[in-house]
C-alpha positions as CSV (number, residue, x, y, z in Angstrom):
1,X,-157.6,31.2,173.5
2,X,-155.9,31.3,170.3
3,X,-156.1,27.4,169.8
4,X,-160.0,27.7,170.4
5,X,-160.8,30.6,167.9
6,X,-158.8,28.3,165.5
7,X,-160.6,25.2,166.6
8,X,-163.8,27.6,166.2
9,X,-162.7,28.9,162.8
10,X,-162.1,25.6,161.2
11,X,-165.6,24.0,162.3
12,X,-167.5,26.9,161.1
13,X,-165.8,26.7,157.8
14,X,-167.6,23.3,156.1
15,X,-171.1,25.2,157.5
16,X,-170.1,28.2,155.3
17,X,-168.8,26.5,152.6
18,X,-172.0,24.6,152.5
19,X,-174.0,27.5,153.0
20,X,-172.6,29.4,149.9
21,X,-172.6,26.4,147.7
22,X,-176.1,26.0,148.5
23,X,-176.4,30.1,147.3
24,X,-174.3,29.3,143.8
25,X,-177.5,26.2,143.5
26,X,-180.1,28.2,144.4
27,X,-179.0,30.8,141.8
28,X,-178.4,28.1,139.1
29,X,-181.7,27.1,139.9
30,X,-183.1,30.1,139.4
31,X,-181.5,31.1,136.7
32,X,-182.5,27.5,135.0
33,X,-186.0,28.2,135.5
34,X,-186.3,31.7,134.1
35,X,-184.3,30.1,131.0
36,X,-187.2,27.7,130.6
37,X,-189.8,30.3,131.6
38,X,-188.1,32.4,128.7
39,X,-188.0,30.0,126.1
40,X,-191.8,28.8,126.4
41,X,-193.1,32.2,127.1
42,X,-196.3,32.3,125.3
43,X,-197.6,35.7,125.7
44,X,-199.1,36.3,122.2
45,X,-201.9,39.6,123.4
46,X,-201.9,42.9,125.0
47,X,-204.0,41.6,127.7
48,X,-201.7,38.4,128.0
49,X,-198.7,41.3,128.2
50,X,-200.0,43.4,130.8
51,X,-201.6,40.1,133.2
52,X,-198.0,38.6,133.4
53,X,-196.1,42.2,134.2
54,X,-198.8,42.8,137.3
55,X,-198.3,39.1,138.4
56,X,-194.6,39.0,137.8
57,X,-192.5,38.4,141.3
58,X,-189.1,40.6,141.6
59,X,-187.2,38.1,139.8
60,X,-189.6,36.9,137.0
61,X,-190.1,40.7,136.1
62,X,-186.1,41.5,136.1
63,X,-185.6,38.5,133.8
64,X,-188.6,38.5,131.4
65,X,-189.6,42.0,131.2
66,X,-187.4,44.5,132.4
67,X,-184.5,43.5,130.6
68,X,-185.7,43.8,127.4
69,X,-187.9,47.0,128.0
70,X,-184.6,48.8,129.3
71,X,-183.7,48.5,125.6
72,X,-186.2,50.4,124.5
73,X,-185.1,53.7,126.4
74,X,-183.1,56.6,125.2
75,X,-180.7,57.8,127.9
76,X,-183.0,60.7,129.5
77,X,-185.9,57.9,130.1
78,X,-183.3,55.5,131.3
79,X,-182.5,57.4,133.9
80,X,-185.8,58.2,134.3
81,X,-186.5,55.0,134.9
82,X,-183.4,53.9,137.7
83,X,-184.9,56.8,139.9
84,X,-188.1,54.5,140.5
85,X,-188.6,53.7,143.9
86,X,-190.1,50.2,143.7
87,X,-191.2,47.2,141.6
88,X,-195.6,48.8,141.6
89,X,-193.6,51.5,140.1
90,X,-191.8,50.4,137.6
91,X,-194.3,48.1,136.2
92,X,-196.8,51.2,136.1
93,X,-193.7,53.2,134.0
94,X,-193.9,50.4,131.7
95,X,-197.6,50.3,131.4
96,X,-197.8,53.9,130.8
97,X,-194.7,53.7,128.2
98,X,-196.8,51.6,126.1
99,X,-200.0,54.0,126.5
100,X,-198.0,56.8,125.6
101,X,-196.5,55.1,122.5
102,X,-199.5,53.9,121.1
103,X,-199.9,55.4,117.5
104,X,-203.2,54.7,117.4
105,X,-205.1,54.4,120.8
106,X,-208.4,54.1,119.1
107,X,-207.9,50.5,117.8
108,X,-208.5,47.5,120.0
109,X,-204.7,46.5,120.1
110,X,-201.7,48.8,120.5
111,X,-200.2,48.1,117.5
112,X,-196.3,48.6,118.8
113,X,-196.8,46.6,121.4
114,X,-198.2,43.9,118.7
115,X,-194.8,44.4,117.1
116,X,-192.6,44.0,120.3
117,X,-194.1,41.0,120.7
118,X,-193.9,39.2,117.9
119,X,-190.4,40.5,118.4
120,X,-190.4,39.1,121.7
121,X,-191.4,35.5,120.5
122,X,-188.8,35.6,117.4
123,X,-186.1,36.6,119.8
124,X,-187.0,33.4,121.9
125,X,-187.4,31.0,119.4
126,X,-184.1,31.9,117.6
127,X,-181.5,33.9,119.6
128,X,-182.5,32.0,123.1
129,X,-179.5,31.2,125.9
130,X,-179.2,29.7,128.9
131,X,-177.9,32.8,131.3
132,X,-179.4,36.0,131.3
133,X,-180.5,38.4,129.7
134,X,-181.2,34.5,127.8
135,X,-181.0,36.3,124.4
136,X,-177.6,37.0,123.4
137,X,-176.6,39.9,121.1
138,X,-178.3,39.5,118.2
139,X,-181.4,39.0,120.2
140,X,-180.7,42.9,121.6
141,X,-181.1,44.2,117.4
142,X,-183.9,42.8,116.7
143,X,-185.8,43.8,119.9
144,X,-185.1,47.2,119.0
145,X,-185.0,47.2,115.6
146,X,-187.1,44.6,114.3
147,X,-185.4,42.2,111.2
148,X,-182.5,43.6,109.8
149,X,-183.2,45.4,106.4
150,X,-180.2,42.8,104.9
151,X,-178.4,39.8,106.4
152,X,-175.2,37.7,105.7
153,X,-173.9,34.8,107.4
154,X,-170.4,34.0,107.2
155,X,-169.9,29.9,107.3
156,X,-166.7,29.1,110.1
157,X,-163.6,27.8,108.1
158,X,-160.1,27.7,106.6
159,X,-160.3,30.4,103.7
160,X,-157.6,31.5,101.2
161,X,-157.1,35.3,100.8
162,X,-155.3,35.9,97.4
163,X,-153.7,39.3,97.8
164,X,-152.3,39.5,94.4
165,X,-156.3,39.8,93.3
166,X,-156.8,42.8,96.2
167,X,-154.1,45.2,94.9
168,X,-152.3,44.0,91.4
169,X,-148.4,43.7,91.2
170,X,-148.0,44.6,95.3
171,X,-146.6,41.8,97.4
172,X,-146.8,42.2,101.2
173,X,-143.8,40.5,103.2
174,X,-142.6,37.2,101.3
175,X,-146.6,36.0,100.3
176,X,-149.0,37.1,97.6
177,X,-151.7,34.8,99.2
178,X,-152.5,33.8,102.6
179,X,-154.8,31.2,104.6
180,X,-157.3,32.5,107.1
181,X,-159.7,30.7,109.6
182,X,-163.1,32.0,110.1
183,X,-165.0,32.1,113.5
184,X,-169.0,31.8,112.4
185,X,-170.4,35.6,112.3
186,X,-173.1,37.4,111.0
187,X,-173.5,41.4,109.1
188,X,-176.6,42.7,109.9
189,X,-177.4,46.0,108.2
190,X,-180.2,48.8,109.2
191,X,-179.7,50.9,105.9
192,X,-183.5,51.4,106.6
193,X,-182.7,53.0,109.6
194,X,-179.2,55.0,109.4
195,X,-176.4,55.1,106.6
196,X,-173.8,52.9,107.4
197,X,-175.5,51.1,110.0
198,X,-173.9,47.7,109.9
199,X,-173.5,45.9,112.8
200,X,-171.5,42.7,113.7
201,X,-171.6,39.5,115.7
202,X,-169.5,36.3,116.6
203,X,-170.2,33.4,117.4
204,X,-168.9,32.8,121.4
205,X,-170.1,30.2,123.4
206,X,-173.7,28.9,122.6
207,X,-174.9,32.5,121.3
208,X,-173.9,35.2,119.3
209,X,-171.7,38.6,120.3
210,X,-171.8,41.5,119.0
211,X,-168.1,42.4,117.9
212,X,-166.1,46.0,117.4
213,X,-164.1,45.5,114.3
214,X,-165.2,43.0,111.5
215,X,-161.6,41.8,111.6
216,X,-162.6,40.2,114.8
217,X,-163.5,37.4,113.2
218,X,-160.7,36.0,112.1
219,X,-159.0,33.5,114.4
220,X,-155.5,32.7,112.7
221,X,-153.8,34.4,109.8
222,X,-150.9,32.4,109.0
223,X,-147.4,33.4,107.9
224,X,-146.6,37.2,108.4
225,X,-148.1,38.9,112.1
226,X,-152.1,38.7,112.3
227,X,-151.5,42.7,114.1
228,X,-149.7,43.8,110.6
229,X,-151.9,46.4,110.0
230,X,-151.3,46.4,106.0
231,X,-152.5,42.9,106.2
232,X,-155.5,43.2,108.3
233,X,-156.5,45.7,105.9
234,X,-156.6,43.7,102.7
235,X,-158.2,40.7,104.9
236,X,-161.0,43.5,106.2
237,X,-161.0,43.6,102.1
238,X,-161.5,40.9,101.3
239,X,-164.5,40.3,104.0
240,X,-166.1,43.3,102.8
241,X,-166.6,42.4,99.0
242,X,-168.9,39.2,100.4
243,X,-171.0,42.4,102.3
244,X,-170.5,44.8,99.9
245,X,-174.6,44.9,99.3
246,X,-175.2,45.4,102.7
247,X,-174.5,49.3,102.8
248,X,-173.5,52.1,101.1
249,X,-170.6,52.5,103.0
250,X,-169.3,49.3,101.4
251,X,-170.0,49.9,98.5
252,X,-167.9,53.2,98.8
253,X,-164.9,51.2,100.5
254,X,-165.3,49.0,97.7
255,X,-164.7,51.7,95.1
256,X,-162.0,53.5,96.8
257,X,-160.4,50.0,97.0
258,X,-160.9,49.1,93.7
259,X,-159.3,52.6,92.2
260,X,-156.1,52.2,94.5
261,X,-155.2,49.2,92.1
262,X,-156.1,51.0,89.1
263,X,-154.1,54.0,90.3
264,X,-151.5,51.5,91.0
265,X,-151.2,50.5,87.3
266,X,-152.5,53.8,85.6
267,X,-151.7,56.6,88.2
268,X,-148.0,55.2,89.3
269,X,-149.0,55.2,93.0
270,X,-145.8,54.7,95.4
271,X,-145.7,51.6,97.0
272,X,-146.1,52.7,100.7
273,X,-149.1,55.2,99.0
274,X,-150.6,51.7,98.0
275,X,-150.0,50.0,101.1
276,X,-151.1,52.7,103.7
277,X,-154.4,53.9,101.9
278,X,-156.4,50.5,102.5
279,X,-156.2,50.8,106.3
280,X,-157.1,54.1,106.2
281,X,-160.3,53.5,104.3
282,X,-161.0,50.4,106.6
283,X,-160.6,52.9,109.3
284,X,-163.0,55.4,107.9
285,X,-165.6,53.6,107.2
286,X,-165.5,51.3,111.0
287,X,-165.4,55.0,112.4
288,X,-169.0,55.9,110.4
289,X,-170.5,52.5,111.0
290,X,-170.1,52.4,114.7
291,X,-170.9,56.3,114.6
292,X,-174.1,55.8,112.2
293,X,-175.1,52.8,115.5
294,X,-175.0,55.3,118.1
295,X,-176.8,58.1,116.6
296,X,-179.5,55.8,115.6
297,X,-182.8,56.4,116.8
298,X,-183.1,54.1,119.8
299,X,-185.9,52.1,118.6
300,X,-187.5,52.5,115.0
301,X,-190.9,51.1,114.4
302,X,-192.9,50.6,111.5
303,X,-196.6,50.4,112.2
304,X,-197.8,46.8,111.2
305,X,-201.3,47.1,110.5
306,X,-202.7,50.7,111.7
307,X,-201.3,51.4,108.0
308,X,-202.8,55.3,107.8
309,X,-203.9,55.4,104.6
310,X,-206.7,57.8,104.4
311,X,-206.1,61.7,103.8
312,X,-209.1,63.4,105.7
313,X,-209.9,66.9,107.4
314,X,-211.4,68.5,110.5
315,X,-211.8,71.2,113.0
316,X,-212.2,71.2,116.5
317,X,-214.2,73.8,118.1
318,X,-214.7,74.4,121.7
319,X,-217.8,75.0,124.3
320,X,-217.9,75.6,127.6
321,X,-220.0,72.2,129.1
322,X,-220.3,73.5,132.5
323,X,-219.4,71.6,135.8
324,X,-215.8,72.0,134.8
325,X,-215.7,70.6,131.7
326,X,-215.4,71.2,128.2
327,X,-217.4,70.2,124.9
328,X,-215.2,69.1,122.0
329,X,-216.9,69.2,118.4
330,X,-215.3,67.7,115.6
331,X,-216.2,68.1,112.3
332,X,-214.7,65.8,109.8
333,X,-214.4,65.8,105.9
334,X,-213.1,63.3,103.5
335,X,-212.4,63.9,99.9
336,X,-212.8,60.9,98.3
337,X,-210.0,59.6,96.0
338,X,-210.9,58.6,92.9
339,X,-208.9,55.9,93.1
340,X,-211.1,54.8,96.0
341,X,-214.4,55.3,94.0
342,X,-213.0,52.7,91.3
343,X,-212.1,50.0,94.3
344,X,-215.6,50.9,95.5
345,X,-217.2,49.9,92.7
346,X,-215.6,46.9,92.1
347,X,-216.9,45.8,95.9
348,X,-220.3,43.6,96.4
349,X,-223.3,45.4,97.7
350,X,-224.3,48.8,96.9
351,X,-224.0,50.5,100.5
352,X,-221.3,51.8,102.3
353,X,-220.2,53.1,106.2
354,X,-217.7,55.4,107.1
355,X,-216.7,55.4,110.9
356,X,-215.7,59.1,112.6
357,X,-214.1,58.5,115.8
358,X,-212.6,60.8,118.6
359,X,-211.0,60.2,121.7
360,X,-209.6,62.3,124.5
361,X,-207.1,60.6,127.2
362,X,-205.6,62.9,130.3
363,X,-202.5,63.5,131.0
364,X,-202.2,59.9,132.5
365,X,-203.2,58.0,129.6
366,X,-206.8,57.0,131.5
367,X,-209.7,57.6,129.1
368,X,-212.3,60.7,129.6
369,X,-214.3,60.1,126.7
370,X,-214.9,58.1,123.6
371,X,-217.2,58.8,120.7
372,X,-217.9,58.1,116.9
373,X,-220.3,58.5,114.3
374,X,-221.1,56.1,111.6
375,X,-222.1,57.7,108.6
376,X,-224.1,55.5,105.8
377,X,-225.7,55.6,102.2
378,X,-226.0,54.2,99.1
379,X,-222.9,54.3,97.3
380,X,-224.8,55.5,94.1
381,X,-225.4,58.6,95.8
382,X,-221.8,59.1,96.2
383,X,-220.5,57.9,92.4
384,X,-222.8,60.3,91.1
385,X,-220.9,63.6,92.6
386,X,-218.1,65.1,90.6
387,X,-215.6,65.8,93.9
388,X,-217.6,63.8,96.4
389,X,-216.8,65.2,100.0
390,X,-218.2,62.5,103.2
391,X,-218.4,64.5,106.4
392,X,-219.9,63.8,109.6
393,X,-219.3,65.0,113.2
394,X,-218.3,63.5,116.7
395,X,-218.5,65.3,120.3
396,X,-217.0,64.5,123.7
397,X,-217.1,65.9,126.9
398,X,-214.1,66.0,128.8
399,X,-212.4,67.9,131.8
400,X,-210.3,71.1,131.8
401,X,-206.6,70.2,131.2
402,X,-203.9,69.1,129.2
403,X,-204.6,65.9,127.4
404,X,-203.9,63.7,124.2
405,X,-206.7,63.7,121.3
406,X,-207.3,61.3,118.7
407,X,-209.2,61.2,115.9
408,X,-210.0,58.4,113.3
409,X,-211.8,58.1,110.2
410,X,-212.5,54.2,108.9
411,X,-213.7,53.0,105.8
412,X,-215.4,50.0,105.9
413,X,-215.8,48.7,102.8
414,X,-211.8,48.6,102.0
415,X,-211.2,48.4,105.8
416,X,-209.2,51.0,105.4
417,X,-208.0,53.6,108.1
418,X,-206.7,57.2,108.1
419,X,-205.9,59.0,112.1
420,X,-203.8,61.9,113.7
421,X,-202.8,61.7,117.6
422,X,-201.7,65.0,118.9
423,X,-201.1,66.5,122.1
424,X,-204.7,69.1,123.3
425,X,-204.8,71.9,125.5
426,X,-208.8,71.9,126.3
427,X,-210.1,75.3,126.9
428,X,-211.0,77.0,130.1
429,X,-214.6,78.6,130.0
430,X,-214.2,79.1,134.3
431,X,-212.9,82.2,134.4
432,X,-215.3,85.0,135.1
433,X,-214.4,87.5,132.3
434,X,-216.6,87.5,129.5
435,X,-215.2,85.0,126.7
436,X,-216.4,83.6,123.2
437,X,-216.3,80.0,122.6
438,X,-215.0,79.1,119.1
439,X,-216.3,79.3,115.7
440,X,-218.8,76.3,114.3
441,X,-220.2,76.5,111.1
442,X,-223.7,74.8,110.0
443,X,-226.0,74.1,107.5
444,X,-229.6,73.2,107.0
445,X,-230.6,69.6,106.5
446,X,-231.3,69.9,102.8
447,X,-227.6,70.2,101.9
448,X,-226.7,66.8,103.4
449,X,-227.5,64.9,99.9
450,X,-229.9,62.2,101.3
451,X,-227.1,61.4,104.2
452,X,-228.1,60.9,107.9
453,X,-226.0,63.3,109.4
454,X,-226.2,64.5,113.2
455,X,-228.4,67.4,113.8
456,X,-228.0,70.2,116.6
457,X,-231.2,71.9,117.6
458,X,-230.5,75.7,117.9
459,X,-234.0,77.9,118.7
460,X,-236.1,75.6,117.4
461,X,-234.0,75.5,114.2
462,X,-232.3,71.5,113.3
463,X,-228.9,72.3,111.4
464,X,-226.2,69.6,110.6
465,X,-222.2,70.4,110.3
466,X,-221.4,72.3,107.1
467,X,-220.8,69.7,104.8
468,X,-217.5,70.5,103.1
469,X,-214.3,72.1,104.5
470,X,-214.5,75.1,102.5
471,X,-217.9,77.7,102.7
472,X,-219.4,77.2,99.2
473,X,-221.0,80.2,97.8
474,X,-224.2,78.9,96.3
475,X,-225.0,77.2,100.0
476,X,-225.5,79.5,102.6
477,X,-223.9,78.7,106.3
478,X,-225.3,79.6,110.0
479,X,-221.9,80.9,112.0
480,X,-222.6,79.5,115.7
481,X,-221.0,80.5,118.8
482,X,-221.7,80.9,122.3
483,X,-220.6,83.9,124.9
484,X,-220.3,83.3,128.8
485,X,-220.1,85.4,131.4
486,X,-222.8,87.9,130.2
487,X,-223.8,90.2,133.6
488,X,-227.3,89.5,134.7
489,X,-227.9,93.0,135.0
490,X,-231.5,94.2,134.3
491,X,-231.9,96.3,131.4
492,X,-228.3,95.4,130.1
493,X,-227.8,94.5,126.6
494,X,-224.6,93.4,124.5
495,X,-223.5,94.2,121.1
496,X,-222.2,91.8,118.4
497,X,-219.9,93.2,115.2
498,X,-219.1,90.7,112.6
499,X,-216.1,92.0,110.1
500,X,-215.8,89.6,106.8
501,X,-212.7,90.6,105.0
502,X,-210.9,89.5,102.3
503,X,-207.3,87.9,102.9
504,X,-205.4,86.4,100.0
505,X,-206.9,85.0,96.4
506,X,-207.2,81.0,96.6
507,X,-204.8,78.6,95.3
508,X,-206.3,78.1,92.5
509,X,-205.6,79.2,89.4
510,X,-208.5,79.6,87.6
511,X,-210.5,80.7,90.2
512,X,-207.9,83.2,91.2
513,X,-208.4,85.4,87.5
514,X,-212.6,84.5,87.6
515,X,-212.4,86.8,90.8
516,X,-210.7,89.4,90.0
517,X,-213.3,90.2,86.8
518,X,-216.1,88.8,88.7
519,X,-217.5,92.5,90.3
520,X,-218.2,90.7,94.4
521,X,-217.3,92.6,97.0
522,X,-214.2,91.4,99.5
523,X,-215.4,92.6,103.0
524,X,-218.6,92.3,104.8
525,X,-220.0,94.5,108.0
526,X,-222.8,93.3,110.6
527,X,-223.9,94.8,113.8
528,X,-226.5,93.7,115.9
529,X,-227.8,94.6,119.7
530,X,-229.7,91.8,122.1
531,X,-231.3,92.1,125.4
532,X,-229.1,90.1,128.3
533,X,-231.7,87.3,129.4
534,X,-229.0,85.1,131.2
535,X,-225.2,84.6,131.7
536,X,-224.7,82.6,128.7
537,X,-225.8,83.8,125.0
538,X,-225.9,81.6,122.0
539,X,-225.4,83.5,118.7
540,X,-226.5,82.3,115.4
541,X,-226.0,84.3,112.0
542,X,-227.1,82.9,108.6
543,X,-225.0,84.1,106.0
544,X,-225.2,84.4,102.1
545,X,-221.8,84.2,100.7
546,X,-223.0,84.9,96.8
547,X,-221.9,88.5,97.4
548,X,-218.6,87.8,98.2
549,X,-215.6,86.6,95.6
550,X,-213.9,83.0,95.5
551,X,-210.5,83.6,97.6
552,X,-209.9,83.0,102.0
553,X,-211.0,84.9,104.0
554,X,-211.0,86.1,108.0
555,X,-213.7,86.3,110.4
556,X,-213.0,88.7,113.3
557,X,-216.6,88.9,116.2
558,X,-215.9,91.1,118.9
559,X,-218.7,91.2,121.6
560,X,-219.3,94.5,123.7
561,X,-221.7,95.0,127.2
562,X,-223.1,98.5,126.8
563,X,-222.6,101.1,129.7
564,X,-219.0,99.0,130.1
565,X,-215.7,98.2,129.0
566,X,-216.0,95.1,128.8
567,X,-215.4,93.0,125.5
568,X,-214.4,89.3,124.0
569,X,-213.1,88.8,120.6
570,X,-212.6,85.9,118.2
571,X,-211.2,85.3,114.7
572,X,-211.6,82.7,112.3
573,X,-210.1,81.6,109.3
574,X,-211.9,79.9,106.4
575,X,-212.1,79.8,102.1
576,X,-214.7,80.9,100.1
577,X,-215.4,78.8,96.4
């Protein structure tokens, strides 16, 4: 029995030793094709991006686009991340990574994802390997951190080191000068980024390594020990003057190095004071590179062309929309530059657009709505205005949650953009109790200077967004809001109290003394009484501020139902020039 399991054992044995050295091919295989699938990747778009990730197999998606995502992660998303369950999910993390990280979701490309890929394609072209990742370490920086802010490449060699020249009159062991050899290595710094942060690579194989100590590089140190730590410390030396514009942290090393030899002649340092202060300067400053590494953002990005430029204003208010929805309105204002007036002029044609844009996306990243408003004119109309002020107004409809809202204001004539991407809570009208939707204010037509502005049709009455972010006194305002939840009670009426009072003087100056001599009062008082013809009430004041002095001011309208308890109240915050 014994002879046959052996005869057994040795026949099986060539089947399995063919079996795995048909596995080790296969892998090769594999692992030769994703090297050539890496190299000639030519994903150049978003669209491109996102059609290879959904039709990537298991092994395509590990090697082209997991990899390099994973370096994109801080450790709480990491982790995040290694929980998933299976490759659907992880590609759909990925997708929504890029959705959530979009500075700018309101242009037709994502521009970070624009930047990772032209990252992508630089790392392929230049820091490609042949085994995976198939980028070696060099090709890990610039995925994450784009080109390095400075670069220095250290050619291979035999090199002299003339200690005598590091630290005057000190001889260490029996030479004043020794001969080093050089692996080829490269300093890339991220000064840009972090302090300090230098980091360091080798060249090992057929790519580059990133390397611990910058004394790494050096392959033989002839006569005394290469592990001499004096030594090492005036090589390190010597390596950092070549890098000393790299970062500041050289620079300092350089310094402290430089006044050890002038202490040496002029302060009568000791000779083991000499010796043992270089190493522990090379020390110092290898502890706060590799520390300023770590606690380096994990990716920095620099937007490439969403450049946001333009300085602009607006308020959102709030309305119930029914069905369970919600009705954003966004009013915008831009004060334009005069800087921008000059460039205008010096433009062909004498008309101009300015694009308003909103958009709301849920808590998944999916769009709910999308709207903009192109305001246009004659750009004579606008050169003629001392402080010219553009406005213009933008509404979406969305559903009751937690979202993200963006809003965008282009200029088209300088192509020029200006936007602000912030997390929105969208308000809740549902609830029975009697509530006040926010505060809008409006003007008539006549006080949109020749402009096509949108109008909203309140009682027969055609009013467009007040046209500047401040109330100006010589232009009177309509204050609009609505009130829900009203009981349809016959014979029931509700009460509205508007209190105007003054709050603080205005910033400015000048306008600051003019009030306090100008005699206007600094509080107003209305009260008025309607009839309840249906669960929802829509409230429209006109108001003439002339009364009032220059300075900010607080709104406070509290609503009552007579013959109840029952009341809503509002505030609202606002400056009067």
């Amino acid at each position: 029995m014994k002879n046959s399991g052996l005869t057994l054992l040795i026949m099986l044995l060539p089947a399995v030793l063919s079996a795995a050295g048909m596995g080790h091919q296969h892998f090769d295989l594999i692992r030769e094709q994703q090297s050539r699938l890496f190299q000639s990747d030519s994903i150049r778009t978003e669209q491109q991006y996102f059609q290879s990730l959904a039709a990537a197999d298991e092994t395509t998606f590990q090697f082209q686009f997991e990899t390099e995502f994973l370096l994109l992660l801080d450790d709480p998303r990491l982790q995040e991340y290694q929980k998933l369950p299976s490759l659907l999910a992880k590609k759909r993390y990925i997708i929504d990574y890029w959705k959530a990280s979009n500075p700018n979701p309101l242009l037709d490309e994502n521009d970070w994802l624009k930047d990772f890929l032209q990252r992508r394609r630089y790392v392929r072209r230049h820091f490609a390997i042949s085994r995976p990742p198939y980028f070696d370490d060099r090709g890990k920086y610039y995925l994450k951190y784009g080109k390095p802010f400075r670069r220095y490449v250290d050619p291979a060699g035999y090199q002299r080191v003339d200690l005598n020249s590091v630290l005057s009159g000190v001889r260490i062991g029996q030479a004043a000068e020794r001969y080093i050899t050089i692996r080829l290595n490269e300093s890339w710094s991220y000064e840009n980024i972090r302090r300090n942060f230098v980091v360091h690579f080798m060249k090992d194989g057929e790519g580059f390594r990133e390397i611990d100590d910058l004394i790494d590089v050096v392959e033989f140190i002839n006569g005394r020990g290469k592990y001499d730590v004096e030594v090492l410390a005036q090589i390190w030396y010597s390596l950092l003057l070549r890098r000393s514009y790299l970062s500041h942290g050289y620079q300092v090393a350089q310094d402290k190095m430089r006044w050890i030899q002038e202490g040496r002649e002029h302060l009568k340092l000791g000779y083991d004071q000499v010796l043992a202060t270089p190493y522990f300067i090379k020390d110092e400053y290898e502890k706060s590179r590799r520390l300023a590494i770590k606690e380096a953002p994990h990716v920095a990005y620099e937007p490439v062309d969403a450049v946001n430029r333009l300085k602009f204003l607006h308020r959102i208010h709030q309305f119930s929309a029914g069905r369970d929805q919600t009705r954003l309105v966004i009013d915008f204002w831009w004060p334009i530059p005069s800087r921008t007036l000059k460039q205008w002029e010096e433009q062909p044609g004498d008309s101009f657009t300015v694009a308003f844009s909103a958009l709301f996306r849920d808590s998944t990243f999916n769009e709910a709505d999308r709207q903009a408003f192109h305001l246009r004119g004659l750009r004579a109309d606008v050169l003629t205005q001392k402080k010219p002020v553009l406005s213009g107004s933008v509404q979406l409809v969305v559903p009751v949650q937690n979202g993200e809202l963006t809003v965008q204001i282009e200029d088209r004539i300088l192509n020029q953009l200006g936007f602000e991407r912030r997390t929105f809570a969208v308000r809740d009208f549902r609830s029975p109790e009697l509530q006040i939707s926010d505060v809008r204010f409006l003007a008539e037509p006549a006080a949109a200077s020749g402009f096509n502005f949108p109008q909203t049709d309140i009682d027969s009455r055609k009013l467009i967004p007040y046209p500047f972010p401040f109330v100006q006194r010589a232009l009177p305002s309509y204050i609009y809001f609505e009130i829900y939840h009203l009981p349809e009670t016959s014979g029931e009426r509700y009460e509205v109290e508007y209190k105007i009072r003054f709050v603080g003087s205005s910033g400015n100056v000048v306008r600051r003394f003019l009030g306090i001599f100008s005699g206007k009062k600094s509080a107003i008082s209305v009260r008025h009484e309607r009839p309840i013809l249906e669960s929802t009430a829509r409230e429209r004041l006109m108001l003439d501020w002339r009364q009032l002095k220059s300075g900010r001011y607080r709104m406070e309208i509290t609503v009552r139902v007579s013959h109840s308890a029952e009341l809503a109240r509002t505030t609202y915050d606002f400056e009067l020039r």
